[in-house]
Every structure is written in structure tokens, then in C-alpha cells.
C-alpha positions as CSV (number, residue, x, y, z in Angstrom):
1,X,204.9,109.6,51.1
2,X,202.6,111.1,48.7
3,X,199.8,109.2,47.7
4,X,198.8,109.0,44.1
5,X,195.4,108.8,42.9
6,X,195.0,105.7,41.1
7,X,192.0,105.2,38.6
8,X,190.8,101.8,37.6
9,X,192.1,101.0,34.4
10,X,190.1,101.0,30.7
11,X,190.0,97.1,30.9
12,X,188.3,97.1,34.4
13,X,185.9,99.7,33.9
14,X,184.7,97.6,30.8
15,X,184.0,94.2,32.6
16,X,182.4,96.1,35.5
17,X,180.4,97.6,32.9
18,X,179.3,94.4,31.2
19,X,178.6,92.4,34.2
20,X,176.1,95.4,35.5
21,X,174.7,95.1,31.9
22,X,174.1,91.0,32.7
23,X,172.5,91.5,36.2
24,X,170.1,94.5,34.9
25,X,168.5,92.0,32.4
26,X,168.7,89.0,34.0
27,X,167.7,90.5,36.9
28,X,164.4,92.2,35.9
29,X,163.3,89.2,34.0
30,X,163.9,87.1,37.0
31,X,161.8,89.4,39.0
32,X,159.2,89.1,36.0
33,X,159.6,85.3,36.2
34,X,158.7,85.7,39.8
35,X,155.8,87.7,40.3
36,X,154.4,85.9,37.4
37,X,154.4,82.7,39.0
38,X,153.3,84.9,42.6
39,X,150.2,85.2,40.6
40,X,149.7,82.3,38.8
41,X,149.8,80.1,42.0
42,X,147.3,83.0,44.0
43,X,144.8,82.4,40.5
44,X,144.9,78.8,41.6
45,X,144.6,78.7,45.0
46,X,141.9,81.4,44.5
47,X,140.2,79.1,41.8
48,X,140.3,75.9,44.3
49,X,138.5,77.8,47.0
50,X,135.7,79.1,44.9
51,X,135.2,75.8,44.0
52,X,135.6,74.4,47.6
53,X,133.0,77.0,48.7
54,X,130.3,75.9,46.2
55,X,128.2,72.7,47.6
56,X,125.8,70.6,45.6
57,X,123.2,69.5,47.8
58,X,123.2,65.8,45.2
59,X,126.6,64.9,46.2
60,X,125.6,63.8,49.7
61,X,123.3,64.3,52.9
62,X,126.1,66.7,54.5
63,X,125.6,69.7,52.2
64,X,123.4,72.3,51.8
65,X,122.0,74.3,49.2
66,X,121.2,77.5,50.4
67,X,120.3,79.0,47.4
68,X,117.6,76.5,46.4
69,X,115.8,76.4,49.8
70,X,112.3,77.0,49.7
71,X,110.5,78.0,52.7
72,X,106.8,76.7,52.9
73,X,104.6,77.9,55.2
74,X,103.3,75.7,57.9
75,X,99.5,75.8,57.5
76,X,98.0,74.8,60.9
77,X,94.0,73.5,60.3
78,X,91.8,73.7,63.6
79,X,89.2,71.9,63.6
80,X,86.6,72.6,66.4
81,X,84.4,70.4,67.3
82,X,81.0,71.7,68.3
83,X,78.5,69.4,70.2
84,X,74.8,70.2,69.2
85,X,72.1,68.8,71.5
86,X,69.4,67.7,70.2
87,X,66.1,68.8,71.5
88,X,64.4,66.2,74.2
89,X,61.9,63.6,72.5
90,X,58.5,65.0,72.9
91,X,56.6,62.9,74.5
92,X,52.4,63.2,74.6
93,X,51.1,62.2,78.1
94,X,47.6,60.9,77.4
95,X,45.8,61.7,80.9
96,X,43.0,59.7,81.1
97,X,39.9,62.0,82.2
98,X,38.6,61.5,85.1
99,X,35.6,59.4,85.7
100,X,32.2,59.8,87.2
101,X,31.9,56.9,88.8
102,X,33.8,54.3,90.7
103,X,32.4,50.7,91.4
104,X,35.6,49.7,93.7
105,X,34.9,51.1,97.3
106,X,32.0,49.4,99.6
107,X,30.1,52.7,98.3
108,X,29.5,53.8,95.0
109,X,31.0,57.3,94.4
110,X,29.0,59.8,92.1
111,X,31.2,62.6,90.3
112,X,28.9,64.2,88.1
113,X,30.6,67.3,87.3
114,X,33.0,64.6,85.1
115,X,30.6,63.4,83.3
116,X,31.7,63.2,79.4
117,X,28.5,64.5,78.3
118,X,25.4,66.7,78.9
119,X,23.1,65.3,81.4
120,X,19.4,65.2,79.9
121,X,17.4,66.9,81.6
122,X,13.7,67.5,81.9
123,X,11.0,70.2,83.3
124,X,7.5,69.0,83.2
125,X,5.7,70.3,80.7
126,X,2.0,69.5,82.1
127,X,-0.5,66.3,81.7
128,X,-2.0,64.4,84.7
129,X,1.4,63.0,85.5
130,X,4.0,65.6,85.8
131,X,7.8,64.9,86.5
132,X,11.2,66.1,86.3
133,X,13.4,63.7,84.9
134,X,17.2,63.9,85.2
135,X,19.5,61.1,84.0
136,X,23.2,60.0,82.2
137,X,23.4,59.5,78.9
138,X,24.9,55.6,79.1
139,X,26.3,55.5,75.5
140,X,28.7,58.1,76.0
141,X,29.2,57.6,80.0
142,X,28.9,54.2,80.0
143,X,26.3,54.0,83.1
144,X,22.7,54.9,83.8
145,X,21.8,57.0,87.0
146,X,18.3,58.4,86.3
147,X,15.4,60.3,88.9
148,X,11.9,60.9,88.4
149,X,10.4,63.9,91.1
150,X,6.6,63.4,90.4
151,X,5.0,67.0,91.6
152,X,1.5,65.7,91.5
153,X,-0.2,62.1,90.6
154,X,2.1,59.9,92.0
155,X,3.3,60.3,95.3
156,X,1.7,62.7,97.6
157,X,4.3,63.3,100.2
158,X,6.0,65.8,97.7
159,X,4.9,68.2,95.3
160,X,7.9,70.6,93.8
161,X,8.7,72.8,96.9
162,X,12.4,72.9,97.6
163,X,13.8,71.1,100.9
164,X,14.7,67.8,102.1
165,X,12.7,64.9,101.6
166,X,12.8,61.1,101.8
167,X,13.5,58.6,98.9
168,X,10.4,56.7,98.1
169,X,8.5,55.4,95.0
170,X,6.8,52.3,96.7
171,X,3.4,53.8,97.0
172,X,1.5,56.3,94.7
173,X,-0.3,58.0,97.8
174,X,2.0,57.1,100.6
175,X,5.3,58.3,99.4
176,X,6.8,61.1,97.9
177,X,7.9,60.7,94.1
178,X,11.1,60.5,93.9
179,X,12.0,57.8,92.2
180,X,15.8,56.7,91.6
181,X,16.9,53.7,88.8
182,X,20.5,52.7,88.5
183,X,22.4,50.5,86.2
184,X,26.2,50.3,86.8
185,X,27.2,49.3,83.0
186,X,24.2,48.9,81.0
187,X,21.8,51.4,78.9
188,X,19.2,51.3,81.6
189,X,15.1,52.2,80.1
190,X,15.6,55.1,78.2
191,X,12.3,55.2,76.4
192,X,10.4,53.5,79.5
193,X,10.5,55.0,82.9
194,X,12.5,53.0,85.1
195,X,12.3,52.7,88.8
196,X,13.7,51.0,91.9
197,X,10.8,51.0,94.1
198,X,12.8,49.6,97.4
199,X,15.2,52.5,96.8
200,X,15.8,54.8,100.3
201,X,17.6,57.5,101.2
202,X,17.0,61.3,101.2
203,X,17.7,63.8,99.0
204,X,18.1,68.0,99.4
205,X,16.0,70.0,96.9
206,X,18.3,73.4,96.0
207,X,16.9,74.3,93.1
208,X,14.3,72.5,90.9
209,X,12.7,74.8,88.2
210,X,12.8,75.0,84.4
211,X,15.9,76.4,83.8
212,X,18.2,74.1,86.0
213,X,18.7,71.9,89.5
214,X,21.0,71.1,92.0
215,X,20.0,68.1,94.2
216,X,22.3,66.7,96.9
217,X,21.9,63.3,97.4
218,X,22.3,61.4,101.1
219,X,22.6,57.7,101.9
220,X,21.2,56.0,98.6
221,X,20.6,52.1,98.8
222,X,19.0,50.6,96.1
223,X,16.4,47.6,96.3
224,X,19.8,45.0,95.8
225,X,22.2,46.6,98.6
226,X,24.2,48.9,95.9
227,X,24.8,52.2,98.0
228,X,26.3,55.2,97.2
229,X,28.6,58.1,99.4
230,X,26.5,61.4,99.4
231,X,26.8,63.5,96.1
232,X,25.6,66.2,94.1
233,X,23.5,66.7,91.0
234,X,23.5,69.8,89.2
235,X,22.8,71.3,86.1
């Protein structure tokens, strides 16, 4: 059987025509449509995020403002203490000097070399009645300790030489000059001669000239029972 080729007719090929016109506009502008809104809804949901991502630090405790942070620097103050000493109080000792004398043991003791001033002293200087004389000054040591060595005149038993001799004033031929006067706290005769004439004891001549002495002194009672450890005068 022989198959004929059979063409679509004039009528067909028309429709099929048309509806291919319909689908290629409508189509497109549906596709248009489409994309349009695509976009339109990414816009928004783009637009809601940035604004999502943005916080404002005065809507509540939660958020953070990072671009308005300030950072201060902690500045740490150390204060050091310092501890000053200050220097120990001076303080002035006042040592009393020493004194020549002491009235409180059953014998008198003699220092003379603290005696607060310048013993007088005395060479003799001629007359019938020559002496040495040797005493305190009272005002200013605040007792009187005085000796008289007659050479010649009084007393016969001595006459200057140097040596050891006794203590005795109680006779102007039978004794040997040297004459002792004490007075524990009082001026004692300064401008008179002053002597205890029942004074004993025995004293060392060392050195008895015109430019000095040095007389040690041994066992001194005085005429009242006022005696005195051994001691030394010099000057």
C-alpha cells in the first residue's frame, strides 16, 4: 500500500501559528513578571537584614555599639610610701666636775688637782718672818685648806731644806713651822694668817722653791679630830 505524504492543512498551520505567537509573549512577560518579583523580595529581605544587623546601644542593655566604644586607658597611680626617721633628740649630759673634796668618809679626802681654780701661792719674799704660804681660794672652791712653812723665825725644827718633817705650829722654838688651817665650808682668814696650833701629822717636802711645790701630805688631824687620807699638793 503506498503511503502518501500528507501535509497539515492551511487552517492547521495557522492556529499552530497563532497559539506559538500567544505563548512567546505571554511567556516572556511571565518570565519578566517573575524575575521581577525574584528581585523585589531579595531587595527586601536584603533591606531587613541590614537593618537587623545595625544595633543601637539606647534600645536596651543587650546591645552594643561597637562603633562608638571608646577605649580609656587605665592609669594606675603608685603611691610609695617613704618612712623618714628623724634624727635622735640630742640630749646634753651635764657631768658635774669632779670635786676636791669629800666630807662623807671617816677621813677627809683632798683632790687637789680638781680644784676649780688656781691655788695661790706664795714664795717668801724676805723680812724677819719668812714663809711660804699655799691655800684654796674658798669663793670659787667653796672650802679653805691653807699652810704656812716658816723658814726662819718661827719654828726652828725646819728651815726650807726638802724632806720629811713633822706637823707642828705649837711652839715658835720647839717645833717646826709648818702650820696647817682648815675650814670645811667657810672663807677661812684670808687677810690674817690662820693656824691650828694642835694640828699633827707629817708632811714630804718634794719641791719648795720660787717657781712651784709639791708637798705630800700624811696623817693630818686637826686640833677638833677632822682627819684627812694622805694627799698631795702641787703646783
Amino acid at each position: 500500500m503506498e503511503l502518501s505524504s500528507t501535509k497539515p492543512s492551511s487552517a492547521f498551520r495557522l492556529k499552530k501559528a497563532s497559539a506559538q505567537h500567544r505563548f512567546g509573549h505571554s511567556g516572556v512577560a511571565g518570565m519578566i513578571s517573575l524575575i521581577t518579583a525574584i528581585s523585589l523580595l531579595g531587595a527586601a529581605c536584603s533591606g531587613s537584614s541590614d537593618d537587623s544587623g545595625a544595633s543601637d546601644t539606647s534600645g536596651g542593655s543587650d546591645t552594643t555599639n561597637t562603633s562608638a566604644a571608646t577605649t580609656t586607658d587605665a592609669v594606675i597611680t603608685t603611691t610609695v610610701a617613704t618612712t623618714s626617721t628623724a634624727p635622735p633628740e640630742s640630749t646634753t649630759s651635764t657631768t658635774e666636775p669632779a670635786s676636791a673634796i669629800d666630807l662623807e668618809g671617816d677621813k677627809v679626802l683632798i683632790e687637789w688637782e680638781n680644784l676649780s681654780s688656781e691655788p695661790f701661792y706664795a714664795a717668801p719674799a724676805g723680812g724677819d718672818d719668812p714663809f711660804y704660804h699655799i691655800h684654796t681660794n674658798p669663793d670659787v672652791d667653796g672650802f679653805f685648806l691653807s699652810f704656812e712653812l716658816f723658814t726662819t723665825g718661827y719654828g726652828s725644827e725646819w728651815t726650807g731644806e726638802t724632806g720629811t718633817f713633822d706637823i707642828s705650829c705649837a711652839s715658835a722654838t720647839a717645833s717646826t713651822g709648818i702650820c696647817p688651817y682648815f675650814d670645811p665650808d667657810g672663807p677661812g682668814p684670808l687677810e690674817v694668817l690662820g693656824t691650828d696650833f694642835d694640828a699633827t701629822g707629817s708632811m714630804t717636802i718634794v719641791r719648795l722653791d720660787g717657781a712651784g711645790y709639791e708637798l705630800v701630805v700624811h696623817d693630818l688631824v686637826f686640833g677638833d679630830g677632822t682627819s684627812f687620807e694622805e694627799f698631795t699638793v702641787v703646783g
